[in-house]
C-alpha positions in Angstrom: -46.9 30.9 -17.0 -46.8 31.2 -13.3 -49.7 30.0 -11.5 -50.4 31.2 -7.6 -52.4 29.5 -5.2 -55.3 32.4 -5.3 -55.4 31.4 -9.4 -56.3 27.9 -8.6 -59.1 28.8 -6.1 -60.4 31.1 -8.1 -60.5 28.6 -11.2 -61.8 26.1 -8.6 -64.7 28.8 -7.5 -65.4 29.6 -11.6 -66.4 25.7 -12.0 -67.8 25.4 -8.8 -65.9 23.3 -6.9 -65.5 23.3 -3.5 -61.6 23.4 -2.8 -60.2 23.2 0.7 -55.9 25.0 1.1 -54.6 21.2 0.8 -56.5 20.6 -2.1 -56.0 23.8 -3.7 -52.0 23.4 -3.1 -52.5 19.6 -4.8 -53.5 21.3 -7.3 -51.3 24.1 -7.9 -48.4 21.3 -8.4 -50.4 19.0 -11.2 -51.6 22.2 -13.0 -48.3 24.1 -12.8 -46.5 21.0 -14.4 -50.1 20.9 -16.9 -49.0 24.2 -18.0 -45.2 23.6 -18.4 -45.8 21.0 -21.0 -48.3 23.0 -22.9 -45.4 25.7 -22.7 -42.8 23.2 -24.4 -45.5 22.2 -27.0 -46.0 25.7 -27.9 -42.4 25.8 -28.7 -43.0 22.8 -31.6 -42.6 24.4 -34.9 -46.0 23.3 -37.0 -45.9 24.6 -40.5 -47.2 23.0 -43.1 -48.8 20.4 -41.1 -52.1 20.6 -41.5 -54.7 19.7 -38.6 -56.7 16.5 -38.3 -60.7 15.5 -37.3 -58.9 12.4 -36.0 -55.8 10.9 -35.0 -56.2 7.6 -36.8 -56.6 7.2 -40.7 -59.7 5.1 -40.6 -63.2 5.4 -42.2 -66.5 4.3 -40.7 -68.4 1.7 -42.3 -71.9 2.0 -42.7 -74.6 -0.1 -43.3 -76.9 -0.2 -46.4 -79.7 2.0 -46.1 -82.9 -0.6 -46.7 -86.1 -0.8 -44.8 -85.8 -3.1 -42.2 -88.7 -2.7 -40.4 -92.2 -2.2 -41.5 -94.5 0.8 -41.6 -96.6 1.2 -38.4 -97.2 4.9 -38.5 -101.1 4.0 -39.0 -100.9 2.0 -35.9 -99.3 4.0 -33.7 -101.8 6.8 -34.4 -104.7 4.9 -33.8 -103.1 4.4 -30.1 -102.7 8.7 -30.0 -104.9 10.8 -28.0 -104.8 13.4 -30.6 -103.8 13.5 -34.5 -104.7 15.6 -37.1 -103.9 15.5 -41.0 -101.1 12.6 -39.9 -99.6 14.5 -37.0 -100.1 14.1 -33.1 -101.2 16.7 -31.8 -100.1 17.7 -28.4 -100.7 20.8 -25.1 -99.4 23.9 -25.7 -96.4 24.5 -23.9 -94.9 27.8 -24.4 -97.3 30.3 -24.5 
């Protein structure tokens, strides 16, 4: 894919970015090579491989799930402005 100076100020514009002519011809160099590798990977031949959530093979450990702190709910809504039937109740904010 050819890329022109007037496509990199207008990508520059799109994600608001204030680009000056040097700048914009810095960076009509890094993208153009940017876009010649995506052009060799599209030529990779991919069948049959399926896709991955994540490049390593590794699984999260998680804790156990126990209470580890006590209840304070009662205490914290004694310190509440407003609570009704266990919830706070707050100011309207969208009308």
């Amino acid at each position: 894919m050819a890329l022109e100076h007037a496509d990199v100020l207008r990508a520059a514009h799109l994600a608001r970015l204030g680009l000056n002519d040097d700048e914009a011809a810095h960076y009509l160099d890094d993208l153009g090579r940017i876009l010649a590798m995506v052009d060799q990977l599209q030529t990779l031949d991919t069948e049959g491989v399926a896709p991955l959530a994540h490049p390593l093979e590794t699984t999260q450990r998680l804790r156990a799930d126990e209470v580890t702190e006590p209840d304070q709910r009662e205490a914290f809504q004694r310190c509440a402005p407003a609570v009704e039937q266990g919830l706070y109740l707050v100011p309207r904010v969208v009308e």
